[in-house]
C-alpha positions as CSV (number, residue, x, y, z in Angstrom):
1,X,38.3,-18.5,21.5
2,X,36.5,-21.6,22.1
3,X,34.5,-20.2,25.3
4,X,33.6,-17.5,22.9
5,X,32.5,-19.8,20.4
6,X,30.1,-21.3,23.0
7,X,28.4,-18.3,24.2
8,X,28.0,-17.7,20.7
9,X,26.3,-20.8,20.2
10,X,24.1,-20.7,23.3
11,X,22.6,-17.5,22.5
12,X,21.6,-18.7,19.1
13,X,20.4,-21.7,19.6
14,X,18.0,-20.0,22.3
15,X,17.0,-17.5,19.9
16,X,16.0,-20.3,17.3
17,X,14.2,-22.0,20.0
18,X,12.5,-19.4,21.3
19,X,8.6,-19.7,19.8
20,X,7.9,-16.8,17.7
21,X,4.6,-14.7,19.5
22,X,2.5,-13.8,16.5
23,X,0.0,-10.9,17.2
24,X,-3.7,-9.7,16.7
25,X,-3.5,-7.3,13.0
26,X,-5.2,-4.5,12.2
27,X,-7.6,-3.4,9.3
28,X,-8.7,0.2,8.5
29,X,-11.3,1.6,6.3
30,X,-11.8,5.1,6.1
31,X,-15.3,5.8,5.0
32,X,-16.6,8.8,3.2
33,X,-13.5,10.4,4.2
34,X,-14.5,13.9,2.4
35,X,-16.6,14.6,4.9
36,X,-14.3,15.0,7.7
37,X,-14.3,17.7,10.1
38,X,-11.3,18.6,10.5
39,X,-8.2,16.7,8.1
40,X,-6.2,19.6,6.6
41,X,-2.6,20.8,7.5
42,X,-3.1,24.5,6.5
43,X,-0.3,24.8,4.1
44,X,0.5,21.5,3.1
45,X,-1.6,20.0,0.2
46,X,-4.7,18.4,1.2
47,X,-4.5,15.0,-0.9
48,X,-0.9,14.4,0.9
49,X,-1.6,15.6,3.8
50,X,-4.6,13.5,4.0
51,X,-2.5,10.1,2.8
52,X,0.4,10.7,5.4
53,X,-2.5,11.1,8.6
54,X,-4.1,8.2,7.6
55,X,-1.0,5.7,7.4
56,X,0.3,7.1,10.3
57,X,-2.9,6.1,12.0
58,X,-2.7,3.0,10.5
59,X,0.1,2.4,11.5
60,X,-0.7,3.2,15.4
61,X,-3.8,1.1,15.3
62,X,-1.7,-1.9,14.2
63,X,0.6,-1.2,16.4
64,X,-2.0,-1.1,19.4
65,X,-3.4,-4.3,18.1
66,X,-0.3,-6.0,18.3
67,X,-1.0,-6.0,22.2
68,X,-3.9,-8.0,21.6
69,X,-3.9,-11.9,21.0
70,X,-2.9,-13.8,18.1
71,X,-5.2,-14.5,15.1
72,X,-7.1,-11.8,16.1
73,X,-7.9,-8.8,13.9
74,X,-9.1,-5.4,14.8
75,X,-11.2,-3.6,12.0
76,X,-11.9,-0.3,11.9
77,X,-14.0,1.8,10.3
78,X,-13.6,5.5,10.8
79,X,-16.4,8.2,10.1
80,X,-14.6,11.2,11.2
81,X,-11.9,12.9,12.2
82,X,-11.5,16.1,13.9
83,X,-7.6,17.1,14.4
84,X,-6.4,18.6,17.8
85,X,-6.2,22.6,16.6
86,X,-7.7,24.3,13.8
87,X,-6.7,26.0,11.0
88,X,-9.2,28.6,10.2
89,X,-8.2,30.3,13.2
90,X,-4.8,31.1,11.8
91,X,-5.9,33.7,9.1
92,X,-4.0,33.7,6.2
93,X,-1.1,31.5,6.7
94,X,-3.5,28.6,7.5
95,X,-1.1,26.9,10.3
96,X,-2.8,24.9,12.4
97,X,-3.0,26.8,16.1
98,X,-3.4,24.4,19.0
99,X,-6.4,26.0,21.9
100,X,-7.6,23.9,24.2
101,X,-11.0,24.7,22.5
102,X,-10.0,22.7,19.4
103,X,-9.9,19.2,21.4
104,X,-9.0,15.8,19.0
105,X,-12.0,13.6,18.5
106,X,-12.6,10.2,16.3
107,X,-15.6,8.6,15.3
108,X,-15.4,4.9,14.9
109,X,-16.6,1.5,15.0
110,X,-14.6,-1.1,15.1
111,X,-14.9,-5.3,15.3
112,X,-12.8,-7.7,16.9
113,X,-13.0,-11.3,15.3
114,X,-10.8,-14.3,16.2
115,X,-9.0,-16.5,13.4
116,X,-12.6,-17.7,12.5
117,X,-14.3,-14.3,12.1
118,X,-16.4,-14.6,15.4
119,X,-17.5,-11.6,16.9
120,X,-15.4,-10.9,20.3
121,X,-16.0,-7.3,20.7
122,X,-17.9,-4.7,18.3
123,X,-19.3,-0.8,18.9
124,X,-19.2,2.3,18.0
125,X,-17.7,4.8,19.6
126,X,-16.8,9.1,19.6
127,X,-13.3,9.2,21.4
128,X,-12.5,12.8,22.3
129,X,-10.4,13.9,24.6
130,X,-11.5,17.4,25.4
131,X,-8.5,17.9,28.6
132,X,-5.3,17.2,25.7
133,X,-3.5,19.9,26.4
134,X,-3.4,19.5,30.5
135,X,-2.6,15.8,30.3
136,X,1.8,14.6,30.0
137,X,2.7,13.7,26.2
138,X,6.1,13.4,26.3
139,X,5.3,9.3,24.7
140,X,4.7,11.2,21.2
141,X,6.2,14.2,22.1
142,X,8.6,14.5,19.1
143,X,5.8,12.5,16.7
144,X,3.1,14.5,14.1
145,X,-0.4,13.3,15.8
146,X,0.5,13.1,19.1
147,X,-2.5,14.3,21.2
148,X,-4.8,12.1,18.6
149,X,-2.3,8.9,19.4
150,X,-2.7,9.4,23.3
151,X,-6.1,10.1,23.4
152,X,-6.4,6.6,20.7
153,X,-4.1,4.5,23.4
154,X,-6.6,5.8,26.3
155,X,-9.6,4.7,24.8
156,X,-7.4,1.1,23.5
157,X,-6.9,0.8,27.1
158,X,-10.1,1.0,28.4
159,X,-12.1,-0.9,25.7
160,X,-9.6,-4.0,25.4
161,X,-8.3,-4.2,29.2
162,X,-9.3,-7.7,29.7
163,X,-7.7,-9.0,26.5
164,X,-4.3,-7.1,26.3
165,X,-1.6,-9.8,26.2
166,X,1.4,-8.4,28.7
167,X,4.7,-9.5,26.9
């Protein structure tokens, strides 16, 4: 019992001594979001569908920026948004059909300021990635927006090499 007690105590104390890592955040405007290219489900409605896509991309931008250093933020401001598929081809039923003519694509800029708003990093860029369907996605296999998310974590990747924080 009382060797018990004392892992007990060892592995909390470390855990309340451990420093907490705080991590870059995230910011997301969607700007003149109407204009899209492509941002409907088919069948679902277009305000909910449009509201669920856009936190769930919020979401993965704020979880790429987490990689990046504290009191930093990421802002975004996205311009477009093409889906991977299309759903006029389906006829009808409007599902969305997935060809590897209907590639994912994002138009962007984005901003990275430290803790005192100082530019570290700024541009604007068109991520596409025109070879989804060849490329391994078992990462988001089983998650809605899973050739957009890779093809996001590519271009994270590449842009933001030299300041991703390994933890």
């Amino acid at each position: 019992m009382n060797k018990s007690f004392s892992i007990l105590a060892v592995v909390l104390s470390t855990l309340l001594i451990t420093p907490t890592v705080t991590a870059a955040t995230s910011e997301v405007e969607w700007k003149d979001y109407k204009s899209y290219r492509d941002i409907d489900s088919g069948d679902e409605g277009r305000k909910s569908f449009r509201e669920r896509t856009f936190k769930n991309f919020e979401k993965h931008f704020a979880k790429m920026a987490e990689s990046l250093p504290e009191d930093q933020v990421l802002k975004i401001v996205v311009t477009d948004v093409d889906l991977a598929g299309d759903t006029n081809a389906a006829g009808i039923n409007r599902t969305r059909i997935l060809k590897d003519l209907y590639f994912p694509r994002m138009n962007f800029s984005y901003q990275l300021v430290d803790a005192n708003g100082k530019e570290i990093k700024a541009d604007t860029v068109v991520v596409k990635d025109m070879n989804f369907m060849r490329k391994s996605n078992l990462k988001y296999r089983n998650q809605s927006l899973s050739y957009e998310k890779r093809m996001l974590d590519e271009w994270f990747e590449e842009t933001f090499a030299d300041l991703i924080v390994k933890k």
